[in-house]
VEXDREN-2710 file (C-alpha; in Angstrom, 1 decimal):
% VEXDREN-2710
k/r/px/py/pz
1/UNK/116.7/117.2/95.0
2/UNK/117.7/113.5/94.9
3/UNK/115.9/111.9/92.0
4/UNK/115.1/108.8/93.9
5/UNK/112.4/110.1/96.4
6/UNK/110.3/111.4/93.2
7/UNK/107.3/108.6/92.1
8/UNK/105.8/109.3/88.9
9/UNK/102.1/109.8/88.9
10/UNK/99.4/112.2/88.7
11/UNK/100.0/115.0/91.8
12/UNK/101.2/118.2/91.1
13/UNK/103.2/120.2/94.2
14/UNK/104.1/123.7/94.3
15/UNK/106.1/125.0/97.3
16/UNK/107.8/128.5/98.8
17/UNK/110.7/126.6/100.5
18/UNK/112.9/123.8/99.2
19/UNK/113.2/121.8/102.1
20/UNK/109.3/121.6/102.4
21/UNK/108.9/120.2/98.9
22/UNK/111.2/117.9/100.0
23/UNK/109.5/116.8/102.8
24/UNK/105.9/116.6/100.7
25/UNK/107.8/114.8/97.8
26/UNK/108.9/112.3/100.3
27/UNK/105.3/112.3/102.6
28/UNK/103.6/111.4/98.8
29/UNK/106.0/109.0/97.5
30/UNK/105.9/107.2/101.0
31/UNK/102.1/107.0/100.7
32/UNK/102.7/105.3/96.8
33/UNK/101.5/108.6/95.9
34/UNK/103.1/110.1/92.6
35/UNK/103.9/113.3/91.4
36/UNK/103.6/115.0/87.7
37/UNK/105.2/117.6/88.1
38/UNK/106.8/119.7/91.5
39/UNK/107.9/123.2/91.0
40/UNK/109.2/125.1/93.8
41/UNK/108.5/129.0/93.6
42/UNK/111.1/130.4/96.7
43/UNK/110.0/132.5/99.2
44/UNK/112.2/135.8/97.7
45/UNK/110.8/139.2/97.2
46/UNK/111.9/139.2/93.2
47/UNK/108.9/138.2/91.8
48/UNK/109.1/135.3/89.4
49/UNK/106.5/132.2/89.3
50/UNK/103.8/132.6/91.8
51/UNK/101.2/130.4/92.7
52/UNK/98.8/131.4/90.6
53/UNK/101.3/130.7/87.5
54/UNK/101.9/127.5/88.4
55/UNK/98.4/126.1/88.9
56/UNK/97.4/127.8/85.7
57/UNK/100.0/125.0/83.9
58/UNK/98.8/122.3/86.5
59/UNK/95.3/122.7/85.1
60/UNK/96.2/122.8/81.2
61/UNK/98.4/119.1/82.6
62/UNK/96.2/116.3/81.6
63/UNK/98.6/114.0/83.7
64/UNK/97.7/116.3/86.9
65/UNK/94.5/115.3/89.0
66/UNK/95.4/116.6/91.9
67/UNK/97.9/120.0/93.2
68/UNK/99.5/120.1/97.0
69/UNK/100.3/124.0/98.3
70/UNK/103.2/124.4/100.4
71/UNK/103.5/128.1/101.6
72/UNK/100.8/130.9/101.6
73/UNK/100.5/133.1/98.6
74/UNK/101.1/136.8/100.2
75/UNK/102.5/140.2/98.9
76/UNK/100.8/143.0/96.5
77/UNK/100.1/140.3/93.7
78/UNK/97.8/138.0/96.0
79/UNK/94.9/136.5/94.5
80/UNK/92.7/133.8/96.0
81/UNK/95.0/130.6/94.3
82/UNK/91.8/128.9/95.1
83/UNK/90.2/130.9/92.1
84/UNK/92.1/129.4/89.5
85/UNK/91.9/125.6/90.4
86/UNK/89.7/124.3/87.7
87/UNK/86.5/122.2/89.1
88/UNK/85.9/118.3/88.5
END
């Protein structure tokens, strides 16, 4: 993804398709809304890092205060991602 639509700040995203992380990245930045990390997590069926993975590392980030979804988590390994977002 082109480096120059990435702000630095304190959002993490986590998306299923590349072109919608794109499109948040760019929605965020727009809005002088900055990102700590972004990790996109495909929409194959070869399992890999899920959405549950990656907001277990968002809430160990102290530089993360805040996570944007993109996708649904589905398959045999769904889990409510909403029970492992921390609370503040």
């Amino acid at each position: 993804m082109p480096g120059q639509i990435f702000k630095e700040g304190g959002v993490g995203v986590i998306s299923r398709s590349g072109h919608l992380t794109y499109e948040a990245v760019h929605q965020l930045s727009e809005r002088n809304i900055g990102q700590s990390t972004c990790i996109g997590i495909g929409g194959d069926p070869v399992i890999g890092t899920n959405f549950i993975d990656a907001l277990t590392l968002f809430n160990r980030d102290p530089e993360t205060r805040a996570v944007v979804m993109v996708g649904k988590s589905a398959g045999r390994r769904r889990r409510k991602p909403q029970n492992t977002l921390k609370k503040t």
